[in-house]
C-alpha positions as CSV (number, residue, x, y, z in Angstrom):
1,X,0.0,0.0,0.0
2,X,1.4,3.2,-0.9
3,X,2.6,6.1,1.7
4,X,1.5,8.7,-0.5
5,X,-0.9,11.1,0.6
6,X,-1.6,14.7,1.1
7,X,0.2,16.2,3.7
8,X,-0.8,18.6,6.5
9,X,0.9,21.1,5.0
10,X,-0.8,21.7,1.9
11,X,-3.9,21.6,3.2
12,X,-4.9,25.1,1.9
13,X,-8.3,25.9,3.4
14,X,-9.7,26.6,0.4
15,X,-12.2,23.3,0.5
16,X,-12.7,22.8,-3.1
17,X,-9.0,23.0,-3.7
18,X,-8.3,20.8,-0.9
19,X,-10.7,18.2,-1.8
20,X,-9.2,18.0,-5.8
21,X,-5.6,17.7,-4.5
22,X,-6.1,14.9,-2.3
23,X,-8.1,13.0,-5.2
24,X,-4.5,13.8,-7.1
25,X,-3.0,12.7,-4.4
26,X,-4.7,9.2,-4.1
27,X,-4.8,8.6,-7.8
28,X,-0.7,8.7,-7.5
29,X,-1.0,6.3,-4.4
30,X,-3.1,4.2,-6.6
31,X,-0.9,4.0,-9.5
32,X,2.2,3.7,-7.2
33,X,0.6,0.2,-5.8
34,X,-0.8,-0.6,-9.5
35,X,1.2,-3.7,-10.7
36,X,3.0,-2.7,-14.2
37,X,-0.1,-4.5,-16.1
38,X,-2.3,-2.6,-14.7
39,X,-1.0,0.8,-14.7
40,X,-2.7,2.3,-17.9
41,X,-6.0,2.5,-16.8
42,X,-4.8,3.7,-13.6
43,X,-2.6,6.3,-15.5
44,X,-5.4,7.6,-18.1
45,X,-7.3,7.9,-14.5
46,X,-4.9,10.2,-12.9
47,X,-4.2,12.0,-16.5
48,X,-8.1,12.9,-16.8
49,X,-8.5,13.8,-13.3
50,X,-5.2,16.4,-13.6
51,X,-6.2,18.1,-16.9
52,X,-9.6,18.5,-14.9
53,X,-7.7,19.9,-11.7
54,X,-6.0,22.3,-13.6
55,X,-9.2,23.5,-16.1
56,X,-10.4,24.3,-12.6
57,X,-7.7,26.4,-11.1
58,X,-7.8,27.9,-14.8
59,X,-11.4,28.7,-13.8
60,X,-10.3,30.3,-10.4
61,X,-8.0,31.9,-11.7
62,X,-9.8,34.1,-14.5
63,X,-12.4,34.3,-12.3
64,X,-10.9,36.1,-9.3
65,X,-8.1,38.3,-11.4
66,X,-5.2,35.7,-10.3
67,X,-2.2,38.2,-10.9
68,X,0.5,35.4,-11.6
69,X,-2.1,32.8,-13.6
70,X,0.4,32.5,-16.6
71,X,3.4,31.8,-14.5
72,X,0.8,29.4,-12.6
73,X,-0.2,28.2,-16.3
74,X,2.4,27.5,-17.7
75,X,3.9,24.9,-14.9
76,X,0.2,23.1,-15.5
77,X,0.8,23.1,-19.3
78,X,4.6,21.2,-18.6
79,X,3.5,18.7,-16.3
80,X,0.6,17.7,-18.7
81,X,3.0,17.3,-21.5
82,X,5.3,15.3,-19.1
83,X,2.0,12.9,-18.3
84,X,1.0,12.6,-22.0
85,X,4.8,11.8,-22.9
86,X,4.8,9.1,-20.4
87,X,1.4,7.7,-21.1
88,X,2.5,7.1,-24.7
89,X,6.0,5.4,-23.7
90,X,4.4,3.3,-21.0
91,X,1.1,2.8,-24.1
92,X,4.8,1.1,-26.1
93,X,5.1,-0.9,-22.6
94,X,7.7,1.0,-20.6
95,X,6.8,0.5,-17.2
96,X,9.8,2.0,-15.4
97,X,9.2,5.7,-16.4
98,X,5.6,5.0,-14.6
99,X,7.7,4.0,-11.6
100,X,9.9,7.4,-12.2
101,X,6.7,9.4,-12.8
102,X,5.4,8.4,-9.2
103,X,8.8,9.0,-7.4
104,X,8.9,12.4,-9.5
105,X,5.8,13.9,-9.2
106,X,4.8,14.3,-6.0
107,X,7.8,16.3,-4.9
108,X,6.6,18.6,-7.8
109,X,3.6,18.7,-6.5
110,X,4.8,19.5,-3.3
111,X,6.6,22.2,-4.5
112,X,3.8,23.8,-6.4
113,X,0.9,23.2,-3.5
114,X,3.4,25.5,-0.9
115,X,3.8,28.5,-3.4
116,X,1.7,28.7,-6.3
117,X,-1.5,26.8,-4.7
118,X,-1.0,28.6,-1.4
119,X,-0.7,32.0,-3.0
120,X,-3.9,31.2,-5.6
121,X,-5.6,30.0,-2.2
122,X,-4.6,33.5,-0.8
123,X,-5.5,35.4,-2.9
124,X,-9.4,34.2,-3.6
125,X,-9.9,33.9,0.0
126,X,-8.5,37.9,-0.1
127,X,-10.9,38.9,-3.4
128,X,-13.9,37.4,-1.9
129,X,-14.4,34.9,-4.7
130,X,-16.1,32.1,-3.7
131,X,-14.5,29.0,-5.2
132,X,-16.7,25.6,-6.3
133,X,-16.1,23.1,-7.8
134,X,-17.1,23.5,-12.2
135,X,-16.0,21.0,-13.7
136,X,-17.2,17.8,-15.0
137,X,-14.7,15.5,-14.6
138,X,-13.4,16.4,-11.4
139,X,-13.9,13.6,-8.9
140,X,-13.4,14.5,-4.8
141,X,-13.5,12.8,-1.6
C-alpha cells in the first residue's frame, strides 16, 4: 500500500482545492501500488483527473483576477505534456518511467501546493471569490 498522501501542510483551506488535491494525491497512491499491467487505466485515471484539476484552477484563476495565472499556467501546461509523454511510452510498454513518474511527481507537486497553490488560495480567500467546484470530470472525496 502506498505512503502517499496529502500532507498537513498543503492543506490550503480553500475546501474545493483541498478536496481535488487529495483526489490527485490518491490517484498517484493508486498508481504507485498498480502492478505494471495494470498501470494504464490507472494512469489515463490520474491524467483525466489532472487536466480537470488544472481547467479548474484555470477557472479560479480568471475568475478572481489571479495576478500570476500565466506563470501558474504554464507549470500546468509542462506537467501535462510530461503525463502525455509518459502515457504514450508506458502505451509502447515501458513500465519503469511509470515507476519514475510516481517517485517524480509528488515532490513537484509539493513544491507547487506550498507556493503557487498557497498564494492562488490566498489570494481568492482575499478577493472574496467564492471557489466551487465547475467542472465535469473532477472527482473529490
Amino acid at each position: 500500500m502506498s505512503a502517499l498522501t496529502l500532507k498537513p501542510e498543503h492543506v490550503l483551506g480553500l475546501p474545493p482545492m483541498d478536496d481535488i488535491h487529495h483526489e490527485f494525491m490518491r490517484l498517484l497512491a493508486a498508481l504507485d501500488d498498480a502492478p505494471d499491467a495494470g498501470q494504464l487505466p490507472v494512469l489515463d485515471a490520474l491524467l483525466a483527473h489532472t487536466e480537470a484539476h488544472f481547467a479548474q484552477e484555470d477557472v479560479w484563476m480568471d475568475a478572481s483576477d489571479f495576478p500570476p495565472m500565466h506563470c501558474h499556467r504554464g507549470e500546468h501546461e509542462r506537467v501535462l505534456e510530461v503525463l502525455h509523454e509518459v502515457r504514450r511510452l508506458a502505451a509502447g510498454g515501458d513500465h519503469g518511467i511509470v515507476r519514475t513518474l510516481v517517485r517524480e511527481l509528488p515532490q513537484w507537486f509539493e513544491h507547487h501546493a506550498s507556493t503557487m497553490d498557497t498564494v492562488l488560495a490566498e489570494h481568492i480567500a482575499a478577493t472574496g471569490y467564492i471557489a466551487e467546484t465547475t467542472l465535469d470530470g473532477l472527482v473529490t472525496t
